[in-house]
TILUM-981739 format. One record per atom (N, C-alpha, C, O): x, y, z; residue number from 1; atom name; residue in three letters. Coordinates in Angstrom, 2 decimals. Example, Ala and Ser with C-alpha at 12.3 -4.5 7.8 and 13.67 -1.06 7.14 Angstrom:
<sites>
@east->13.19 north->-5.69 up->7.80 pos->1 site->N code->ALA;
@east->12.30 north->-4.50 up->7.80 pos->1 site->CA code->ALA;
@east->13.20 north->-3.30 up->7.80 pos->1 site->C code->ALA;
@east->14.24 north->-3.32 up->8.46 pos->1 site->O code->ALA;
@east->12.85 north->-2.25 up->7.08 pos->2 site->N code->SER;
@east->13.67 north->-1.06 up->7.14 pos->2 site->CA code->SER;
@east->12.90 north->0.03 up->7.87 pos->2 site->C code->SER;
@east->13.41 north->1.14 up->8.04 pos->2 site->O code->SER;
</sites>
This chain:
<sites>
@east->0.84 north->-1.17 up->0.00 pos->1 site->N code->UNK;
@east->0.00 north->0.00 up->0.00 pos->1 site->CA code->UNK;
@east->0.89 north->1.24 up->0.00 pos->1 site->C code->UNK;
@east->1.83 north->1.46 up->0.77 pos->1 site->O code->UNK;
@east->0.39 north->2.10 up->-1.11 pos->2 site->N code->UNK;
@east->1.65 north->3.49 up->-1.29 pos->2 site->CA code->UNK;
@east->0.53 north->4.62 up->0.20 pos->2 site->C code->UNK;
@east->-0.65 north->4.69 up->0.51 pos->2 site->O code->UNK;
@east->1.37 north->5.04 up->0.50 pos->3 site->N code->UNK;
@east->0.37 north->6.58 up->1.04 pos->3 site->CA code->UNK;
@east->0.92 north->7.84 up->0.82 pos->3 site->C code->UNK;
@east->2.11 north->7.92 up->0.54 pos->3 site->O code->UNK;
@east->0.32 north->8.73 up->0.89 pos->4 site->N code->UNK;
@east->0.85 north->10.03 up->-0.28 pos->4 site->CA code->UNK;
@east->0.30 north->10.86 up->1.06 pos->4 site->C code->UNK;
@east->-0.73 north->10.66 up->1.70 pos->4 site->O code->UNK;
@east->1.43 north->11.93 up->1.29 pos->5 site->N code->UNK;
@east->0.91 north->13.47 up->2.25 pos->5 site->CA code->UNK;
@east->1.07 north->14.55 up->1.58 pos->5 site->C code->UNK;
@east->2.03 north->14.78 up->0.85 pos->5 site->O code->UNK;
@east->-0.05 north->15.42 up->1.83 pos->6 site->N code->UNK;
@east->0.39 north->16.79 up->1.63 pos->6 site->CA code->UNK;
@east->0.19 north->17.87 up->2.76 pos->6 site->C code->UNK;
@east->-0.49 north->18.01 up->3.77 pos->6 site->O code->UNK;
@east->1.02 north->18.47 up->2.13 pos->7 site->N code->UNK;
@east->1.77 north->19.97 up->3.28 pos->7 site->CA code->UNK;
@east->1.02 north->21.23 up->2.69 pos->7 site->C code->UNK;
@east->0.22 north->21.26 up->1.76 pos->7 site->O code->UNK;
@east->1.42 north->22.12 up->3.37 pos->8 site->N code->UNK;
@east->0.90 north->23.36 up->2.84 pos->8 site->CA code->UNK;
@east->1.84 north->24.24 up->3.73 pos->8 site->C code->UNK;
@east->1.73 north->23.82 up->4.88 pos->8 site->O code->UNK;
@east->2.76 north->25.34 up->3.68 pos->9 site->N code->UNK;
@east->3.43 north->26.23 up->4.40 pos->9 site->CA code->UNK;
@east->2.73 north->26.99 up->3.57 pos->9 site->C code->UNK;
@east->2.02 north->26.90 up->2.57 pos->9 site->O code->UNK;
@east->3.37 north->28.13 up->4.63 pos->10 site->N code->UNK;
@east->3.07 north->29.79 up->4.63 pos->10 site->CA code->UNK;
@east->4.40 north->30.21 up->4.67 pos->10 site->C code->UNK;
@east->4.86 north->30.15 up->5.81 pos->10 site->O code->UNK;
@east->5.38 north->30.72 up->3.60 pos->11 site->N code->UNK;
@east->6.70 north->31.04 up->4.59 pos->11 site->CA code->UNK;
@east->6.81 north->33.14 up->4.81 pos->11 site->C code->UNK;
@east->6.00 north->33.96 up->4.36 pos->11 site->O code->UNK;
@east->7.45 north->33.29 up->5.24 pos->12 site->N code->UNK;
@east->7.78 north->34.67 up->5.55 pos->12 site->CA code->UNK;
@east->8.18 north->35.47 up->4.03 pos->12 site->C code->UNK;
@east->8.46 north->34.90 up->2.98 pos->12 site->O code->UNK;
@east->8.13 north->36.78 up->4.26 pos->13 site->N code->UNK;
@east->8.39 north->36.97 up->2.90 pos->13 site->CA code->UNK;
@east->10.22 north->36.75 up->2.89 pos->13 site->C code->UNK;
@east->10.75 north->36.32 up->1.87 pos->13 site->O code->UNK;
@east->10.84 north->37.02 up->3.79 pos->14 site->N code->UNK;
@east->12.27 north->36.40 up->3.67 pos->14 site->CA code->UNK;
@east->13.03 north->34.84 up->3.37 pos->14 site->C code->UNK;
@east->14.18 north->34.55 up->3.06 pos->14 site->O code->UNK;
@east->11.90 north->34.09 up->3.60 pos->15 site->N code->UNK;
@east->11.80 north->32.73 up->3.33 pos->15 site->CA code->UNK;
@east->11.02 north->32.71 up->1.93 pos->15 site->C code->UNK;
@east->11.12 north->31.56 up->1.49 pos->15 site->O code->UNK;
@east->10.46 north->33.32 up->1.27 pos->16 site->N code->UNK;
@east->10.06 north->33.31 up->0.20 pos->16 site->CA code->UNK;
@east->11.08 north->33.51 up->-0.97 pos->16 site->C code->UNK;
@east->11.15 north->32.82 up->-1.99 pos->16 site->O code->UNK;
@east->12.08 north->34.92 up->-0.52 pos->17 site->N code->UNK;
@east->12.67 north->35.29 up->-1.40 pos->17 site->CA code->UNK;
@east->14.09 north->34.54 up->-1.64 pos->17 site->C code->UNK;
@east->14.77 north->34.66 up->-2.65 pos->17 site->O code->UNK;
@east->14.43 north->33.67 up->-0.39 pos->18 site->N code->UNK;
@east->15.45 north->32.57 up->-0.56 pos->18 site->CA code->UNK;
@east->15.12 north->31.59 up->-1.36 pos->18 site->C code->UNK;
@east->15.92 north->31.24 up->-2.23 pos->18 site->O code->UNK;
@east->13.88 north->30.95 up->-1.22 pos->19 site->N code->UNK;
@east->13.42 north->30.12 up->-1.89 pos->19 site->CA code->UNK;
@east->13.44 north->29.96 up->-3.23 pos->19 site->C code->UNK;
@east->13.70 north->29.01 up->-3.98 pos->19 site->O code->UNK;
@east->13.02 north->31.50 up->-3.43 pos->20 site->N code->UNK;
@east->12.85 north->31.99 up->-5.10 pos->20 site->CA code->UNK;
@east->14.50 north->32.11 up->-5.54 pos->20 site->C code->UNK;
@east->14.73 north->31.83 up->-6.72 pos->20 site->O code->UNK;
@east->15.69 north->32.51 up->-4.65 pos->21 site->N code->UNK;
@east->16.83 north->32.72 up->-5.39 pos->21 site->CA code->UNK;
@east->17.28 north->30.87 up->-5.42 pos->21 site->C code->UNK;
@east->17.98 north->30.37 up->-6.30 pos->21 site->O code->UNK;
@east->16.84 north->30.33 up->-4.61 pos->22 site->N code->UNK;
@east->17.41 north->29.00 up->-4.63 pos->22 site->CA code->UNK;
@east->17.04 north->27.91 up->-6.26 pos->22 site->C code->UNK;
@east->17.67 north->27.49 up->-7.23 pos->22 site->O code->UNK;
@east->15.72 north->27.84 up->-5.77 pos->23 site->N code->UNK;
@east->14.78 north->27.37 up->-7.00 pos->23 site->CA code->UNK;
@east->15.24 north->28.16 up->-8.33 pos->23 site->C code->UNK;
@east->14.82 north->27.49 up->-9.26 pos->23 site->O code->UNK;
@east->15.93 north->29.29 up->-8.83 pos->24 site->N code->UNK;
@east->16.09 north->29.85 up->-9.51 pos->24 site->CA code->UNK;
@east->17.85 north->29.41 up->-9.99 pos->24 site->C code->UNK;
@east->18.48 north->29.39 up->-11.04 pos->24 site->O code->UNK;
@east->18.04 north->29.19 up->-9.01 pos->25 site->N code->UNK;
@east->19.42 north->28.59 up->-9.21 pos->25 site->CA code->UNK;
@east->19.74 north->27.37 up->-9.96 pos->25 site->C code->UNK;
@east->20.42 north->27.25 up->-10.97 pos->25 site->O code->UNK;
@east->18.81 north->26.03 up->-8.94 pos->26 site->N code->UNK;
@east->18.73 north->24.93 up->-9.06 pos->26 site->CA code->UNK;
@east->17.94 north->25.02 up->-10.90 pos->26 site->C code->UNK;
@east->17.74 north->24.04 up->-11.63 pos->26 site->O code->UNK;
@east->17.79 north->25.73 up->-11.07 pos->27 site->N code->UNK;
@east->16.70 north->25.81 up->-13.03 pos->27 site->CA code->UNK;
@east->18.11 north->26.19 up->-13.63 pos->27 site->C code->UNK;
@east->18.62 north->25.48 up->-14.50 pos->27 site->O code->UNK;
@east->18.88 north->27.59 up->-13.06 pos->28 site->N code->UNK;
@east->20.20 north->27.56 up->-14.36 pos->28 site->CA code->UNK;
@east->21.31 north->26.50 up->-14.13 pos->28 site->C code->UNK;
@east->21.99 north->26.10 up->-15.07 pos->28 site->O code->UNK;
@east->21.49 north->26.03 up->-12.79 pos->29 site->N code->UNK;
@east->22.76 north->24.87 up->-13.03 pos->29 site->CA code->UNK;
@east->22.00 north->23.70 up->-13.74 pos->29 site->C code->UNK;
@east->22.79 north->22.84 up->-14.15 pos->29 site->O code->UNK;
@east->20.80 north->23.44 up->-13.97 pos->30 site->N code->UNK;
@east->19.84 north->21.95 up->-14.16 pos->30 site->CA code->UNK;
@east->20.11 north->22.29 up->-15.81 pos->30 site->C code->UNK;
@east->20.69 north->21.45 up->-16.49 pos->30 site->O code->UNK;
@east->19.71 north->23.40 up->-16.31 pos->31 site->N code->UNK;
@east->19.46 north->23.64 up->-17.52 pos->31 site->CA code->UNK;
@east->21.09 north->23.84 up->-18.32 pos->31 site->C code->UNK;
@east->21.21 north->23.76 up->-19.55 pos->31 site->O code->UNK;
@east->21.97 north->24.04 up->-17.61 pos->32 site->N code->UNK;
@east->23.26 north->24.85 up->-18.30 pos->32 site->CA code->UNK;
@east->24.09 north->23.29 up->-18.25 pos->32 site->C code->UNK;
@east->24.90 north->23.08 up->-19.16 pos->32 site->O code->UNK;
@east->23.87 north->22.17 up->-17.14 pos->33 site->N code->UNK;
@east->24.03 north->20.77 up->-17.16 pos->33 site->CA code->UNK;
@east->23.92 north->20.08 up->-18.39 pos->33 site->C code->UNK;
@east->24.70 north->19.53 up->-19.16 pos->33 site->O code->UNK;
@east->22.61 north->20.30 up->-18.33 pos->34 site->N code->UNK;
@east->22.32 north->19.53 up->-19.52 pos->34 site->CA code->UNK;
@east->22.38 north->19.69 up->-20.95 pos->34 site->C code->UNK;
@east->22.05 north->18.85 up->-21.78 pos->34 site->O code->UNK;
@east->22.92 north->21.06 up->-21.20 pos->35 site->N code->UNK;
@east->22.76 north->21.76 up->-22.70 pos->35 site->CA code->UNK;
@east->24.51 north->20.99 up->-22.72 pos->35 site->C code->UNK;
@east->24.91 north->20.73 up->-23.86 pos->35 site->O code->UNK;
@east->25.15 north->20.76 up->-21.96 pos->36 site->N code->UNK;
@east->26.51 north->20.46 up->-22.03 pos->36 site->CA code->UNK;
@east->26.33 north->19.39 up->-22.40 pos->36 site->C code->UNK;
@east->26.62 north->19.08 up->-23.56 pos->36 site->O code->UNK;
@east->25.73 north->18.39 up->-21.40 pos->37 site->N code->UNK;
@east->25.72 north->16.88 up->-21.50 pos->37 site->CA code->UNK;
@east->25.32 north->16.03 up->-23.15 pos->37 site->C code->UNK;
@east->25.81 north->15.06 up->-23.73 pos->37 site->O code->UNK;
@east->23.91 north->17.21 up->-23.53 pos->38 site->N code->UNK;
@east->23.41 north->16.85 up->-24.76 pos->38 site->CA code->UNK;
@east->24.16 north->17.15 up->-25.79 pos->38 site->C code->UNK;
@east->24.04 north->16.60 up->-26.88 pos->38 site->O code->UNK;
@east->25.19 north->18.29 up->-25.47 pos->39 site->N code->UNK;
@east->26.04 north->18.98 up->-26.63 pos->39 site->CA code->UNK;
@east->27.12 north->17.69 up->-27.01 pos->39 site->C code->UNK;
@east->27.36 north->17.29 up->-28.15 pos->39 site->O code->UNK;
@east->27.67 north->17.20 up->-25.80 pos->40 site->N code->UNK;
@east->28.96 north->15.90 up->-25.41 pos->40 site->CA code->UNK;
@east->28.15 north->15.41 up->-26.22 pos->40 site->C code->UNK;
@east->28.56 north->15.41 up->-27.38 pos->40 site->O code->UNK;
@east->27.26 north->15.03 up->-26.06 pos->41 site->N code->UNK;
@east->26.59 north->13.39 up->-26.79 pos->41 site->CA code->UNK;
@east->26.24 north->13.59 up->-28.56 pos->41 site->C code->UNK;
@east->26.46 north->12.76 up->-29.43 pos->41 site->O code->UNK;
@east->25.71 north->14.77 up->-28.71 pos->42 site->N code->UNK;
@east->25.78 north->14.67 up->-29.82 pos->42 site->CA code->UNK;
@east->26.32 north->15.23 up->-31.03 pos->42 site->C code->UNK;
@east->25.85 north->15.30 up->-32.17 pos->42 site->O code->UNK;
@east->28.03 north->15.82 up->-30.24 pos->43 site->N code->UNK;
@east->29.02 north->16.21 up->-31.35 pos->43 site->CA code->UNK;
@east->30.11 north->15.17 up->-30.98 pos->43 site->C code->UNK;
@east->30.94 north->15.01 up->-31.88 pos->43 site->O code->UNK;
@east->30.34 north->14.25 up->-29.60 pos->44 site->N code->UNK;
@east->31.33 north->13.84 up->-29.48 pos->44 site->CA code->UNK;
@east->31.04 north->12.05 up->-28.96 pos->44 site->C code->UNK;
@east->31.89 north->11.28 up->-28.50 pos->44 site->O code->UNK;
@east->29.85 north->11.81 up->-29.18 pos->45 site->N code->UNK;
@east->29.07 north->10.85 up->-28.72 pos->45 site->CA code->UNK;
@east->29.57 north->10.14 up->-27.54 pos->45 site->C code->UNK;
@east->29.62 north->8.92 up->-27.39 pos->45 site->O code->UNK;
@east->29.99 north->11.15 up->-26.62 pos->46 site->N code->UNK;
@east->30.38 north->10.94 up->-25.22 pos->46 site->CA code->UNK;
@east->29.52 north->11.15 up->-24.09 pos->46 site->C code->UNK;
@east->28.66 north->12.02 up->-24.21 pos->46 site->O code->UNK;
@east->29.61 north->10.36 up->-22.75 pos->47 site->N code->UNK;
@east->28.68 north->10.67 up->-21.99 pos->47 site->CA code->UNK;
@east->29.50 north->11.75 up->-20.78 pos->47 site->C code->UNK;
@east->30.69 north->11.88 up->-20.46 pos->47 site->O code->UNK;
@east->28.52 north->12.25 up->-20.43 pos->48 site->N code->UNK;
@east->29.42 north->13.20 up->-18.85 pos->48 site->CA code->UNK;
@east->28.62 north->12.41 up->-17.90 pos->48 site->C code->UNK;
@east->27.52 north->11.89 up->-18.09 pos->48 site->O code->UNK;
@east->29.44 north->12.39 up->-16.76 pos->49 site->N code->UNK;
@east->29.15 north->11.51 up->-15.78 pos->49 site->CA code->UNK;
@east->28.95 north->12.49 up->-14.39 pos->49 site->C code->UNK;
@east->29.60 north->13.53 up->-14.30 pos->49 site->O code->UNK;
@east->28.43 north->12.26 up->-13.80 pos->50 site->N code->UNK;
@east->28.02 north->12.94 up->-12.63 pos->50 site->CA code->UNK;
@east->29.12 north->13.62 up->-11.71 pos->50 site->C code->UNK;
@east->28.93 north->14.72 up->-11.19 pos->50 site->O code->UNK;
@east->30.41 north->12.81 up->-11.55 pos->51 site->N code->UNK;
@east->31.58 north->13.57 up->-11.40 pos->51 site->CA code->UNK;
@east->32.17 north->15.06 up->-11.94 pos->51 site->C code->UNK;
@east->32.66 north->16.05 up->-11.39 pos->51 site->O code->UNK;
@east->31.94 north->14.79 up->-12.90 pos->52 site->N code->UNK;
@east->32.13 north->15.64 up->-14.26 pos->52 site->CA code->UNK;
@east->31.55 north->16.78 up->-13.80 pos->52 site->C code->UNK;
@east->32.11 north->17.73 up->-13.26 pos->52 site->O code->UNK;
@east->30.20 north->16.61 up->-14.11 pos->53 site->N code->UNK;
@east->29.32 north->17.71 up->-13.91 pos->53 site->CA code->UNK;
@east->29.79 north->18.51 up->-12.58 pos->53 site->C code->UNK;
@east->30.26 north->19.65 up->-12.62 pos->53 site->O code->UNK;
@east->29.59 north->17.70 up->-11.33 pos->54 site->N code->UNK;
@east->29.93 north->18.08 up->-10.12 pos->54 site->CA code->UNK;
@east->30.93 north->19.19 up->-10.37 pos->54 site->C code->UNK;
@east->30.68 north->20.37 up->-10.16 pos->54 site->O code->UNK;
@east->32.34 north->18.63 up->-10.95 pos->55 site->N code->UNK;
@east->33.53 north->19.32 up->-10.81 pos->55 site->CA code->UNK;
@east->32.87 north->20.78 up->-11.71 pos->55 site->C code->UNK;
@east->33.16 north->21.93 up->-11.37 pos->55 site->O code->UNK;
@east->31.97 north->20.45 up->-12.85 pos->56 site->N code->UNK;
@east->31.82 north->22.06 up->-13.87 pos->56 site->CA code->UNK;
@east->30.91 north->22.94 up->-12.84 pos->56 site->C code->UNK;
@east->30.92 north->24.17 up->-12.79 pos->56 site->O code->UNK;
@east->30.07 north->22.00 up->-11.98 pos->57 site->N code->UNK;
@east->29.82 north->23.33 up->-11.18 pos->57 site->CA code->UNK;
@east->30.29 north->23.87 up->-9.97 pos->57 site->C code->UNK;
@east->29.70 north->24.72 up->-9.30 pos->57 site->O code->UNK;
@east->31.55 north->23.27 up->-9.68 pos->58 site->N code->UNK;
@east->32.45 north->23.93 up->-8.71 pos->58 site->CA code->UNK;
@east->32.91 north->25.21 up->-9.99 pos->58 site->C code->UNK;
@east->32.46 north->26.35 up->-9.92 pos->58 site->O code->UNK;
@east->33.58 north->24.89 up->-10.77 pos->59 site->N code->UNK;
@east->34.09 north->25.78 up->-11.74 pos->59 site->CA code->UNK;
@east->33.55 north->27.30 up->-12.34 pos->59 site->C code->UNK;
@east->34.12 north->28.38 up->-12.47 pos->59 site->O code->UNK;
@east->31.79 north->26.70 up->-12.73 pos->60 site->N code->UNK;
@east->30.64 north->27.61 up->-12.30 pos->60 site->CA code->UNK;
@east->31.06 north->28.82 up->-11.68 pos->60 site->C code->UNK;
@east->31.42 north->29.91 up->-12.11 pos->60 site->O code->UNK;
@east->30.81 north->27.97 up->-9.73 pos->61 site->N code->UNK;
@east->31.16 north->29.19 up->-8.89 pos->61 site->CA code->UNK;
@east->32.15 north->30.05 up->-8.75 pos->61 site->C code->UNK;
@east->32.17 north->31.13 up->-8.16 pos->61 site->O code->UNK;
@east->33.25 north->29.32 up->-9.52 pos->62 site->N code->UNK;
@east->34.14 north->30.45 up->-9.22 pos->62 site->CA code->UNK;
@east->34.06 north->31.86 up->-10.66 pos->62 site->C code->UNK;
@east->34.94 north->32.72 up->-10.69 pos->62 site->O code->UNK;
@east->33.39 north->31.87 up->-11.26 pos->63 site->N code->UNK;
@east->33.25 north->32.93 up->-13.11 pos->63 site->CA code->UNK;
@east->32.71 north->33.63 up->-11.86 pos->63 site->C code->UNK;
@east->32.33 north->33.27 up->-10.74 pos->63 site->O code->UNK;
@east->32.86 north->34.96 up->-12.62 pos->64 site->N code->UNK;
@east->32.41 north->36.25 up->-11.97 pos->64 site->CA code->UNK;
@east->31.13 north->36.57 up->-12.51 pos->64 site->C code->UNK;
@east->30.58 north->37.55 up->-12.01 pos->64 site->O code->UNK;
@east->30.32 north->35.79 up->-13.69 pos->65 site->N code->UNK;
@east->29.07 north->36.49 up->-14.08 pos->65 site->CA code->UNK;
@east->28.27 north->35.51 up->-13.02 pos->65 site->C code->UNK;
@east->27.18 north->35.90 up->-12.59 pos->65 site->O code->UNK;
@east->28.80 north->34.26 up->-12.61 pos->66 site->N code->UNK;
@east->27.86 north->33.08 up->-11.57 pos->66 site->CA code->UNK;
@east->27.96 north->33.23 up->-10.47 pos->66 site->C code->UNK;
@east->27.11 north->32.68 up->-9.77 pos->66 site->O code->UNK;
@east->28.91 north->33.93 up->-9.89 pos->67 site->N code->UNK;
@east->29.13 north->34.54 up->-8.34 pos->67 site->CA code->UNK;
@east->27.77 north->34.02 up->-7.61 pos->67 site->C code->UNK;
@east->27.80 north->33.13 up->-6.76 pos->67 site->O code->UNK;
@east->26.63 north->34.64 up->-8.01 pos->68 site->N code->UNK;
@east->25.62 north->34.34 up->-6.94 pos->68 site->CA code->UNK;
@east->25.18 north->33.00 up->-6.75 pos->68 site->C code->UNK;
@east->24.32 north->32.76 up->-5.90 pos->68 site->O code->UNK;
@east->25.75 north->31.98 up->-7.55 pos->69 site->N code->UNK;
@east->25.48 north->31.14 up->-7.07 pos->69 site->CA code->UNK;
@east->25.87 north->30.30 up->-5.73 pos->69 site->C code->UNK;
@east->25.41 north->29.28 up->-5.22 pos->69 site->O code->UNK;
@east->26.80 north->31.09 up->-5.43 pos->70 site->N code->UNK;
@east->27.42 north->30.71 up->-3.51 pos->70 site->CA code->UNK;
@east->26.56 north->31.32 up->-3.03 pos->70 site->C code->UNK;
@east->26.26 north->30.76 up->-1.98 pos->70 site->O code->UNK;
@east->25.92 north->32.25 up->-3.21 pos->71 site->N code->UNK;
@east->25.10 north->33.17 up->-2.18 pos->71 site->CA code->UNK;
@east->23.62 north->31.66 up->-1.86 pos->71 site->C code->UNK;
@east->22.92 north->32.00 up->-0.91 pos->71 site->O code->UNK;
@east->23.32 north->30.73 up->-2.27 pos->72 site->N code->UNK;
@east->22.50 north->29.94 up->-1.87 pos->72 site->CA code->UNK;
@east->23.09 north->28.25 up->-1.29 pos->72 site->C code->UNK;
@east->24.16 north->27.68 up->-1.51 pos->72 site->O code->UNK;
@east->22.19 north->27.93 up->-0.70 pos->73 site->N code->UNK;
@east->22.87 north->26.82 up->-0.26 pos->73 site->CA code->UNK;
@east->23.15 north->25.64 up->-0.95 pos->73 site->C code->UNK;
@east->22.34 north->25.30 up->-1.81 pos->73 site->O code->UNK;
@east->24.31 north->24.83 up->-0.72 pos->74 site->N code->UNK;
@east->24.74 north->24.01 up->-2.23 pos->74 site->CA code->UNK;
@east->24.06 north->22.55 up->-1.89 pos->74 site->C code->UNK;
@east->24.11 north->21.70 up->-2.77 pos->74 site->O code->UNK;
@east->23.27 north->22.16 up->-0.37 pos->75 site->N code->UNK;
@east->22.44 north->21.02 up->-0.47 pos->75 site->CA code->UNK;
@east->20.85 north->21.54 up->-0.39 pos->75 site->C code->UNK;
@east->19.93 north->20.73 up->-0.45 pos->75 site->O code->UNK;
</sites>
C-alpha cells in the first residue's frame, strides 16, 4: 500500500525570497548541465558523468558572471 501526504506552508516573505533565489538557481545549473551533457553526446558521442558535472559546477562558482550562485545553499 503506497500513502501520499500533503503539506501546505506559509513562509515569511524572507523565506520566500530565498526560496525563489534557490529554486532559480537549481533551473540555471539543471538547464546549463544539460545543454553540455546533450552537446557531449551529440558532437562527441560521449557521456558526462556525474563527477564531471559536479567538478563544472564547482568551476561555475568560481566565473564572476555566476558569483551568486554561492550566495544559496549548495544542499
Amino acid at each position: 500500500m503506497e500513502k501520499a501526504y500533503s503539506y501546505r506552508f506559509y513562509p515569511t516573505p524572507e523565506q520566500e525570497s530565498l526560496l525563489r533565489r534557490t529554486l532559480g538557481c537549481v533551473r540555471l545549473v539543471d538547464n546549463k548541465a544539460l545543454h553540455l551533457r546533450t552537446k557531449a553526446w551529440y558532437e562527441k558521442q560521449e557521456r558526462v558523468a556525474y563527477a564531471e558535472t559536479s567538478s563544472m559546477l564547482t568551476d561555475w562558482k568560481k566565473q564572476e558572471e555566476l558569483d551568486f550562485l554561492n550566495g544559496v545553499s549548495c544542499v
